[in-house]
C-alpha atoms as a printed R data frame, in Angstrom:
    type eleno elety resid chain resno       x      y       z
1   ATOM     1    CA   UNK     A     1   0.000  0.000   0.000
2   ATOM     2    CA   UNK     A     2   1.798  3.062  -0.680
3   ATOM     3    CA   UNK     A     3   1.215  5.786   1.449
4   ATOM     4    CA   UNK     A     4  -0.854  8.707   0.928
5   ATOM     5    CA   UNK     A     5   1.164 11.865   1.150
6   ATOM     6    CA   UNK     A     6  -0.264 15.057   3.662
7   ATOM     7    CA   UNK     A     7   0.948 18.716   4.169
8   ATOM     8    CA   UNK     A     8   0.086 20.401   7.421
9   ATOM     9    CA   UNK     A     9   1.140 24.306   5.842
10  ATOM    10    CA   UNK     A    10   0.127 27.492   7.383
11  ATOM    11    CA   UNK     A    11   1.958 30.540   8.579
12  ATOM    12    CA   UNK     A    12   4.631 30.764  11.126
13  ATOM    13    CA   UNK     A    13   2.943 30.657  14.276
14  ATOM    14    CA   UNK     A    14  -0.208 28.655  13.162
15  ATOM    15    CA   UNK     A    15   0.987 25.342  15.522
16  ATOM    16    CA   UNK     A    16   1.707 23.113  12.568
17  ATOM    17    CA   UNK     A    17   4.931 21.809  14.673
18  ATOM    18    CA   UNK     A    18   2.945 21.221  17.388
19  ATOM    19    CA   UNK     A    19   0.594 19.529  15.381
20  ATOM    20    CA   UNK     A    20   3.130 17.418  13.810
21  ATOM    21    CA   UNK     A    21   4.561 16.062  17.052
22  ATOM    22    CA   UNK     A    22   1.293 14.947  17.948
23  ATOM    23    CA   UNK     A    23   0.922 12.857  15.218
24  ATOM    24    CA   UNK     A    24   4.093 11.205  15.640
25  ATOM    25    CA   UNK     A    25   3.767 10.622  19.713
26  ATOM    26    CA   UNK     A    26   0.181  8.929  18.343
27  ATOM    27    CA   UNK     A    27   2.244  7.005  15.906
28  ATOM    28    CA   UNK     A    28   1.974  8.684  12.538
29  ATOM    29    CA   UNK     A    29   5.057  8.853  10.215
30  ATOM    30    CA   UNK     A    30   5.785 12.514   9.628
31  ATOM    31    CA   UNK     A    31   8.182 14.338   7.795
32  ATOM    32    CA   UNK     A    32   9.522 17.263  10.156
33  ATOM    33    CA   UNK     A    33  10.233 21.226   8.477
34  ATOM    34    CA   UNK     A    34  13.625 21.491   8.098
35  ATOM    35    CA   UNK     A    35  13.799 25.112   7.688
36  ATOM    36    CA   UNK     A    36  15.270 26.151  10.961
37  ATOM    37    CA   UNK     A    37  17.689 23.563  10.535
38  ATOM    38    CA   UNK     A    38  19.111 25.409   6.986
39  ATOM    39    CA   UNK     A    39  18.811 28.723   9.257
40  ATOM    40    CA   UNK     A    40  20.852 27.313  12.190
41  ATOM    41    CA   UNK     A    41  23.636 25.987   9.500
42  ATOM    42    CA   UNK     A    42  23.841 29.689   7.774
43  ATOM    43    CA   UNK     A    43  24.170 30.964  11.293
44  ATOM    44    CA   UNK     A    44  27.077 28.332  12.284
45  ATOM    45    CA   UNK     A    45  28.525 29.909   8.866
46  ATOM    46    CA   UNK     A    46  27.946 33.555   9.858
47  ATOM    47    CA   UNK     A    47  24.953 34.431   8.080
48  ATOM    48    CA   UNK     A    48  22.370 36.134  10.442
49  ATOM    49    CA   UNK     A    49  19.109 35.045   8.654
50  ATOM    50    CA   UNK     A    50  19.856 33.199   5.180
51  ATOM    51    CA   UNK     A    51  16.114 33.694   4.107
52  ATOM    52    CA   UNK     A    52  16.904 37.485   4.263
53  ATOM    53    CA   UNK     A    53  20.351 37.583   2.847
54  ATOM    54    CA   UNK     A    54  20.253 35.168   0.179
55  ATOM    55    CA   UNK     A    55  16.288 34.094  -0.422
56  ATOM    56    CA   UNK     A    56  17.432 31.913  -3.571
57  ATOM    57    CA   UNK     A    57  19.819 29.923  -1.451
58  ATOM    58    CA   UNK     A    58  17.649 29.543   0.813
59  ATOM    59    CA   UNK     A    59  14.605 28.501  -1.067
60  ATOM    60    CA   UNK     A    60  16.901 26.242  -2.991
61  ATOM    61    CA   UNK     A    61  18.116 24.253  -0.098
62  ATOM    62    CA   UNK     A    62  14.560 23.620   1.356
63  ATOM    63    CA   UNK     A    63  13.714 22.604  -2.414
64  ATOM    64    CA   UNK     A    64  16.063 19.917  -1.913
65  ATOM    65    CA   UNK     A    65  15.224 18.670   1.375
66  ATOM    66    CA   UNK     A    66  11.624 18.967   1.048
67  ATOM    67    CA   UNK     A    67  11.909 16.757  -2.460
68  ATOM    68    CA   UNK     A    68  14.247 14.096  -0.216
69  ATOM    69    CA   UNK     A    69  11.403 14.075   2.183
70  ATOM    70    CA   UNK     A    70   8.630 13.346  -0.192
71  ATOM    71    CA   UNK     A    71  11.103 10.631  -1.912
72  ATOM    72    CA   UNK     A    72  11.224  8.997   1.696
73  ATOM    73    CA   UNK     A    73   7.131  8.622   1.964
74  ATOM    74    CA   UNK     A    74   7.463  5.549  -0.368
75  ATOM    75    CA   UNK     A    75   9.572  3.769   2.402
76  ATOM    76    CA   UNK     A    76   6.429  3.782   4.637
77  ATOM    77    CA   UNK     A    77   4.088  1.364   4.802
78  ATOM    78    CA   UNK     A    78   1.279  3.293   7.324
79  ATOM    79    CA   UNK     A    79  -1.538  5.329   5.398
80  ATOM    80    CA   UNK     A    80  -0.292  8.707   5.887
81  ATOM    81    CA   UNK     A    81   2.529 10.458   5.897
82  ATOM    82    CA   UNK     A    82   2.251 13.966   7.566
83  ATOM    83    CA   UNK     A    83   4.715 16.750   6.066
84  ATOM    84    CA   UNK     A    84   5.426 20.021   8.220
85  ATOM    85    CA   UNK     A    85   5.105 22.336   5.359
86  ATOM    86    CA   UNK     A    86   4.955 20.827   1.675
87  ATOM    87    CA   UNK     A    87   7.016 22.395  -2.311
88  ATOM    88    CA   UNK     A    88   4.891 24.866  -2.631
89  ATOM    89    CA   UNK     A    89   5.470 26.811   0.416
90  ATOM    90    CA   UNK     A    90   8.803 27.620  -1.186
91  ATOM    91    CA   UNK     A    91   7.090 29.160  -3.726
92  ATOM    92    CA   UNK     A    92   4.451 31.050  -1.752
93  ATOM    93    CA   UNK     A    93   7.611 32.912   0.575
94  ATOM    94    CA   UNK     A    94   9.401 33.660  -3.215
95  ATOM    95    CA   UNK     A    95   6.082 35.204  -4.065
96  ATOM    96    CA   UNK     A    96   4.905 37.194  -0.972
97  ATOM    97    CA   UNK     A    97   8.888 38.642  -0.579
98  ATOM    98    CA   UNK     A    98   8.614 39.325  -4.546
99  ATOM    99    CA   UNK     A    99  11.326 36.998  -5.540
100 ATOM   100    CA   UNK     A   100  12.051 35.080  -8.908
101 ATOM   101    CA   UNK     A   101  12.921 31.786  -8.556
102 ATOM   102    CA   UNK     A   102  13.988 29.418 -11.504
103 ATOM   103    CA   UNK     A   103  11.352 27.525 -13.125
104 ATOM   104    CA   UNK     A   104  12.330 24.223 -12.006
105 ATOM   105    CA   UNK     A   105  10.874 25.229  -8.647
106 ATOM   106    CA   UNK     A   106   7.577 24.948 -10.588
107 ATOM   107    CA   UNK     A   107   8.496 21.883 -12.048
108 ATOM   108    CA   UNK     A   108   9.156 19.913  -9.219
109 ATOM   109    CA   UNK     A   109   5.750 21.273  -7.743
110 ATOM   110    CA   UNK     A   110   3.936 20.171 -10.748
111 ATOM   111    CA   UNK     A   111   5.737 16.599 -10.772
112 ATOM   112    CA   UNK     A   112   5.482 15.908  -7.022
113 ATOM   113    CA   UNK     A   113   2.146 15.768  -5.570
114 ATOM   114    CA   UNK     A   114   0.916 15.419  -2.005
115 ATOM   115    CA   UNK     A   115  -2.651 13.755  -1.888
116 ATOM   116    CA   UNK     A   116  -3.897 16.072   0.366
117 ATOM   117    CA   UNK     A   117  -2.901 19.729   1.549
118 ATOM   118    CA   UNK     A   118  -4.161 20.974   5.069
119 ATOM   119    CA   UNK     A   119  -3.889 24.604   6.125
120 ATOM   120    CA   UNK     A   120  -3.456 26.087   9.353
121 ATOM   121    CA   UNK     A   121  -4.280 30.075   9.831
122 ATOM   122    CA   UNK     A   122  -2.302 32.228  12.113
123 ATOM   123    CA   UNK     A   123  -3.405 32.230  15.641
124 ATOM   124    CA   UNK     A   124  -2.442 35.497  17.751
125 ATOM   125    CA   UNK     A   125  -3.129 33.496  21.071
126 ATOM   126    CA   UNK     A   126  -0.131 31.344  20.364
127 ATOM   127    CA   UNK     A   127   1.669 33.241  17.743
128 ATOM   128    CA   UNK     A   128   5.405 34.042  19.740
129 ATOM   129    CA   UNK     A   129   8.582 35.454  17.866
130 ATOM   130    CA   UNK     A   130  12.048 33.936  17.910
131 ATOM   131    CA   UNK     A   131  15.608 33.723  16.664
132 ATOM   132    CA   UNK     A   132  14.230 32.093  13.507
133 ATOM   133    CA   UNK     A   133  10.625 33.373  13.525
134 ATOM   134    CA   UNK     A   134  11.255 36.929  12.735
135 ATOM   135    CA   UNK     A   135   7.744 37.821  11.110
136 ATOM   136    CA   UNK     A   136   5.140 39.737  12.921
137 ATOM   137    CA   UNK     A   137   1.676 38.692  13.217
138 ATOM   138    CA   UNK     A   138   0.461 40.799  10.257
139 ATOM   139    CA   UNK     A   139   2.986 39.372   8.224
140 ATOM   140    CA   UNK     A   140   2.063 35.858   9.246
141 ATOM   141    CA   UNK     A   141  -1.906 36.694   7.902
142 ATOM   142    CA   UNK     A   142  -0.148 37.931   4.834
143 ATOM   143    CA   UNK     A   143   2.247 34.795   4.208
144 ATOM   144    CA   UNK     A   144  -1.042 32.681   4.878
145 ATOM   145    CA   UNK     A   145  -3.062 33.471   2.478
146 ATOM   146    CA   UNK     A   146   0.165 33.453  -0.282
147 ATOM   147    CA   UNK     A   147   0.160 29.764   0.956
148 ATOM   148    CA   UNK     A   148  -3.249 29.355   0.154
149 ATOM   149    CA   UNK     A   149  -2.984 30.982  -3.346
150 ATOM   150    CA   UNK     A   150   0.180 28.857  -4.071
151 ATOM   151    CA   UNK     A   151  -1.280 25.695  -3.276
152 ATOM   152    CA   UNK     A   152  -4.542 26.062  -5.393
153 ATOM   153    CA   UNK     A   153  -2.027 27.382  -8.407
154 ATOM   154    CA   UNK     A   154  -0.868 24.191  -7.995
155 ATOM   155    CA   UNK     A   155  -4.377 22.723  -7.971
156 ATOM   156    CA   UNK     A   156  -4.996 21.394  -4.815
157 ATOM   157    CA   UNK     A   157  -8.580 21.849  -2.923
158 ATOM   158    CA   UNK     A   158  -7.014 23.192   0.338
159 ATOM   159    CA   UNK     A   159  -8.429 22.430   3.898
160 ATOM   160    CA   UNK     A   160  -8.518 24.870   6.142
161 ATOM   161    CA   UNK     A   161  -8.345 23.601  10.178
162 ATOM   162    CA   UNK     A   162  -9.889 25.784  12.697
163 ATOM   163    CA   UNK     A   163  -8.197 27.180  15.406
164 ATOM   164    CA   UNK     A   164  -8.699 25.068  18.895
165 ATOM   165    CA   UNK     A   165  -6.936 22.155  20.863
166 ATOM   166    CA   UNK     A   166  -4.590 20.160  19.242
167 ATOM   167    CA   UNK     A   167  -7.017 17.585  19.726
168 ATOM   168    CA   UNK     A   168  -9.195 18.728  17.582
169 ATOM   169    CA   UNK     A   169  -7.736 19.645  15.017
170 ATOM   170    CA   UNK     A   170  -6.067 16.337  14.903
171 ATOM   171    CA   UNK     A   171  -9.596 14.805  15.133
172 ATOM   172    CA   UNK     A   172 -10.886 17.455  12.734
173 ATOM   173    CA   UNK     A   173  -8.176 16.354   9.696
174 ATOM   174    CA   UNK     A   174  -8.585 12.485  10.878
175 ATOM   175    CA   UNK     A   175 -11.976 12.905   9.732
176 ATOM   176    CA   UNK     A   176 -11.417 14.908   6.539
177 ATOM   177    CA   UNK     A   177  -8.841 12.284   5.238
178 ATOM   178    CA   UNK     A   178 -11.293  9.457   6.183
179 ATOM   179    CA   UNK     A   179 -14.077 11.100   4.008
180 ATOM   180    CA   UNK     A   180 -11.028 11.323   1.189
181 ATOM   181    CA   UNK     A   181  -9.790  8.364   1.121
């Protein structure tokens, strides 16, 4: 059985970590964002905030781990694999900071597809800043709905999950992907 592939995407601060975690303490295989990971490297290197300095680089690098993390989903033998953040969030943060990017970034969107894309909205009651959350609240709402517009570019009916315990929600997408699939 292969597995069926499933983005939790949203804004920063929208719990999709949280979320994620979850999932995998209840047992689900997920695929974990990997963007503060290329931050914390660029910093180890000197470079404050990569995404800033070098938003090409960047996006490129997340390209590439994001595509080895969809590879990996066919190594899985459960129903779902959950992704923190999916391709096209790459180019959603290209788009909202007004950034070309090279077509392949398309391509690879086009040629990889998740089977089912979940989106979380910002949530000011748990919405906190950090060394490698830098966006404000407004510019959260803002990347959101970029997300949104990316993802239905790439034709995908997106789900939106209310805010609320991570209990619900969890029980809230359970139920959606039992109705898909």
């Amino acid at each position: 059985m292969k597995s069926k592939r499933i983005v939790i995407s949203g804004g920063p601060g929208s719990g999709k970590t949280s979320l994620i975690s979850y999932l995998e303490k209840e047992g689900h295989t997920c695929m974990h964002e990997i963007s503060r990971d290329v931050i914390i490297a660029a910093q180890k290197e000197g470079i404050t905030q990569l995404f800033l300095e070098n938003p090409l680089l960047f996006s490129q690098k997340l390209l590439e781990g994001r595509l080895q993390q969809f590879i990996q989903a066919s190594e899985f033998s459960q129903p779902f694999v959950f992704y923190d953040r999916g391709m096209p969030d790459i180019t959603a943060y290209m788009n909202y900071i007004d950034s070309h990017y090279p077509l392949n970034f398309t391509e690879i969107c086009c040629n990889h597809r998740y089977d089912a894309v979940f989106l979380l909205p910002p949530w000011k009651a748990i919405y906190r800043q950090d060394n490698e959350r830098y966006e404000s609240f407004e510019q959260a709402e803002a990347l959101c709905q970029f997300l949104l517009k990316s993802y239905q570019k790439f034709g995908y009916t997106v789900i939106e999950v209310p805010v609320g315990p991570i209990e619900k929600r969890i029980d809230f997408m359970l139920d959606k992907l039992k109705t898909l699939f």
